[in-house]
C-alpha positions, 0 to 999 in steps of 0.5 A: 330190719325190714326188706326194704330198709336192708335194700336201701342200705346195700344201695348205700354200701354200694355207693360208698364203696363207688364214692371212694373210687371216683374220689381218686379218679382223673377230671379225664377218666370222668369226662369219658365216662361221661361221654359213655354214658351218653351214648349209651342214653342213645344206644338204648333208646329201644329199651327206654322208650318202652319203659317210658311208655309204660309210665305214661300209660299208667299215668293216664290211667291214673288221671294225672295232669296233662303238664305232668304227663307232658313232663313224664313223656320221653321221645327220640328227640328229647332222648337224644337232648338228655344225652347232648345235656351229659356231654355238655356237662363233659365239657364243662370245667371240673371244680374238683381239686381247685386251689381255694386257698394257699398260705404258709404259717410263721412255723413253715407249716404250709396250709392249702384249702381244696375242693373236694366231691361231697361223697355219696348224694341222695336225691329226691325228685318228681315226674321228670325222667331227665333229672335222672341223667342230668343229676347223675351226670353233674353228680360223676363230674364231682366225683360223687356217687348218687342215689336217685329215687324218682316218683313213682310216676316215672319208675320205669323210665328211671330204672332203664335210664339208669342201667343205661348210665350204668353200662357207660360206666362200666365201659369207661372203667368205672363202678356202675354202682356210682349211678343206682336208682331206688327200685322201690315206689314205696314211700318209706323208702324215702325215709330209709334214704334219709336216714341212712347217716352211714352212708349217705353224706346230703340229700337234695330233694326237687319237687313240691312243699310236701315232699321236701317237708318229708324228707327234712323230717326223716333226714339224719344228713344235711338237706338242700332244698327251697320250699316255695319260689314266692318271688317279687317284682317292685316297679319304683317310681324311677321305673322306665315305664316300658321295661317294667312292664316287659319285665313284668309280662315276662317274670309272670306270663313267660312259663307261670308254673316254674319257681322262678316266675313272680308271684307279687308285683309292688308298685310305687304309689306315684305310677301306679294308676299310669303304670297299673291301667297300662299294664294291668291291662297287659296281663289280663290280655295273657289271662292273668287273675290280678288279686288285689290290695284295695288301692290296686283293685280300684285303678284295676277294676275298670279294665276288668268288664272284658275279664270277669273274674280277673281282678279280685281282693287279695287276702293277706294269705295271697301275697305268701302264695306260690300260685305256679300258674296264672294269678298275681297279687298286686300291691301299691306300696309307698316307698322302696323300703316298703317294698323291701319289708313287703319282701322281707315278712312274705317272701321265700328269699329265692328270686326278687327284683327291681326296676328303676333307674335310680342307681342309688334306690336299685343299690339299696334294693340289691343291698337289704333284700336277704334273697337268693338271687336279687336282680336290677331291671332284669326278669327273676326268669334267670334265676337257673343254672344254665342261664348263669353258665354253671351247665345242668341244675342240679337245683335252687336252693332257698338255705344259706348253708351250704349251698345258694341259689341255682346248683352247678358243679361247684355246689357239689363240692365241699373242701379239705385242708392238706397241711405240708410240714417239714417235721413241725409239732405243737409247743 
C-alpha cells in the first residue's frame, strides 16, 4: 500500500470514527459548535491569511487567470463573511431526525421513516477557499463528517481554514477529525478518496467537466455531480416583449461564468425579427457574441456594422456548449414543442425557462422539460441554493438520484426505517 493511499484511508478511519459520534449528537451541540467554528475562522485570521497569501503568490506565479486569483484570494472582509455563512447555517433548521413518514400495519407493527446524516462525505472542489467552511458547515449540520480535498490552488488556504474548523470543534466538545482536508496535491489522492468504499459513503465533486469526469471514473461510492449548465431561455410568441428581454440580459449578462446563466436563447419565429433587432441589440451593447442559426444571423446581421465579429454562424456543437462567458447561441424555432425538444437533445436538464403569457403554452413548458429546475418568466440565475432559502450550497446537481438541483441541508440527509412492535413475527 502506497503512503498516500495509507494517508487516505487514516483520514477515512478517522472520519468514520467522528461520523459515528455526530450521529448521536443534539441539533443544539451542532449548532454550538457551529458557532465555535466561526469564531475560530475569525480568530485565526493572522494564520490564514498568510497562508492565503502564500497561495496567491504562487498563483501569479504560475500564471493563473485574474477570475481564478480573484476566487483564490481571502481578506478580512471575506474572512469575516466566511465566518457569518457558518453562523447563518447555525440558524437554519436541522433536517436531521424529521417525521418523514408514519404508519401502523394490521399487525400493530408501527413503521416511522426518518431522516438521518449520510455518514462520512468526500468532497471535491476547485480554487475557492470558502467552499472549505461552507461545505464542512452544511456538512456538521447534518451530522456528517467530511473530507475535502481543494486544489491545489488553495491548499494553504485549505489546511489553515481547516485547523481553525477543527479548533471550534474541540471547543464545543466534538471530534476535530469531523472536519480533514487532504494535505496532499497529488493527483492520485483523488483516486484513492474515491475509492475508499469502506469509509466513505458519497462523493460531491464541484468544479469543471474534467474534474467530475475523473472522479466518477475512479468512484467506488455513489457520486453527485452536473457536468455542463447548458441552460436555455425560449421567448414564446405570447411573450411580453419587455420582460423577455430583461430576462434575457439578466439570465446571460448578469454573471456569464456561473452554471446558472443561459447558454441558448430560442425565439418564436412570429417575434422574432421585433424582438431579435430590439434585443439582440441589447447584448451586443453588454459585448456578447450572438452565434447564430441562419434565420437569427439575417435579422442579427444588420445590428452587427458597430460589433464586428459579434454575430456570427452557429455550429450544431454551439447549441451544446457550456461557453461560462460572454457568447449565446441564438435559434429561431417554430413552436413551443420545438423549443422543448431543442432542449431535450442539446441541453444538461440543469436550468430552462420560458416567457410567456400563455398560462396553458407556460404549463406545458413546465411539464415536458425533463430539467432540474424549469422556470415561467423568471431568470434561470436562481437556480441556487441561497435564493431558494436552503442557506449555503453544498451544490447543483444534474442526476436524479439522490439528490436534484441546488443542495441544502436536506439533500445531505438519507433516511431509515425504525419499526416498533409488541412481539410480533412473521407467519
Amino acid at each position: 500500500m502506497s503512503d498516500l493511499r495509507t494517508q487516505i484511508q487514516e483520514l477515512g478511519r478517522r472520519a468514520r470514527a467522528a461520523a459515528r459520534t455526530l450521529a448521536q449528537t443534539s441539533t443544539d451541540t451542532r449548532n454550538r459548535a457551529l458557532l465555535a467554528m466561526a469564531d475560530a475562522l475569525v480568530a485565526d485570521e493572522a494564520a490564514i491569511l498568510p497562508a492565503n497569501a502564500a497561495d496567491v503568490a504562487a498563483g501569479q506565479a504560475a500564471g493563473l487567470a485574474p477570475a481564478m486569483l480573484d476566487r483564490l484570494r481571502l481578506d478580512a472582509r471575506r474572512l469575516r463573511a466566511m465566518a457569518d455563512g457558518v453562523r447563518a447555517v447555525a440558524a437554519l433548521p436541522d433536517p436531521v431526525g424529521r417525521i418523514l413518514r408514519e404508519w401502523t400495519r394490521p399487525n400493530g407493527l408501527r413503521h416511522t421513516k426518518v431522516a438521518v446524516p449520510i455518514g462520512v462525505i468526500g468532497i471535491i472542489y476547485e480554487s475557492r477557499p470558502n467552499v472549505t467552511s461552507d461545505a464542512a458547515s452544511l456538512c456538521l449540520k447534518t451530522g456528517n463528517a467530511v473530507i475535502l480535498r481543494g486544489g491545489s490552488e488553495s491548499l494553504r488556504s485549505n489546511l489553515a481554514i481547516a485547523a481553525a474548523l477543527a479548533r471550534g470543534l474541540a471547543a464545543a466538545g466534538l471530534p476535530g477529525e469531523a472536519v480533514q482536508v487532504v494535505a496532499s496535491a497529488d493527483r492520485e489522492a483523488v483516486k484513492h478518496l474515491c475509492a475508499m468504499d469502506e469509509f466513505l459513503d458519497l462523493v460531491i465533486p464541484r468544479g469543471g467537466r474534467g474534474l467530475i469526469e475523473a472522479v466518477v471514473a475512479s468512484a467506488r461510492v455513489p457520486v453527485i455531480k452536473h457536468y455542463d449548465g447548458i441552460c436555455a431561455l425560449y421567448v414564446d410568441r405570447a411573450a411580453d416583449p419587455a420582460m423577455a428581454e430583461e430576462i434575457t440580459l439578466n439570465a446571460k449578462c448578469q454573471r456569464p461564468g456561473v452554471c446558472n446563466a443561459i447558454e441558448t436563447l430560442l425565439v418564436h419565429r412570429e417575434i422574432a425579427a421585433a424582438f431579435l433587432r430590439h434585443t439582440g441589440a441589447a447584448l451586443l451593447a453588454r459585448g456578447v457574441q450572438l452565434r447564430c442559426d441562419p434565420e437569427a444571423q439575417a435579422l442579427l446581421t444588420p445590428l452587427a456594422g458597430a460589433h464586428p465579429g459579434r454575430v456570427v454562424a452557429a455550429t450544431a456543437q454551439d447549441y451544446r456548449t457550456e461557453f461560462l462567458d460572454l457568447i449565446l447561441a441564438v435559434k429561431v424555432v417554430d413552436s413551443p414543442a420545438a423549443a422543448i425538444a431543442h432542449i431535450a437533445e442539446h441541453g444538461s436538464h440543469h436550468s430552462d425557462a420560458i416567457v410567456t403569457a400563455d398560462a396553458a403554452v407556460a404549463e406545458r413548458f413546465l411539464a415536458e422539460v425533463d430539467s432540474a429546475t424549469v422556470y415561467w418568466n423568471a431568470s434561470t440565475r436562481f437556480t441556487d441554493g441561497g435564493e431558494f432559502g436552503f442557506g449555503a450550497e453544498i451544490g447543483i446537481s444534474t442526476d436524479k438520484l439522490h439528490a436534484r438541483g441546488p443542495m441544502g441541508l436536506e439533500e445531505l440527509t438519507t433516511y431509515k426505517y425504525v419499526m416498533r412492535g409488541t412481539g410480533q413475527v412473521r407467519g
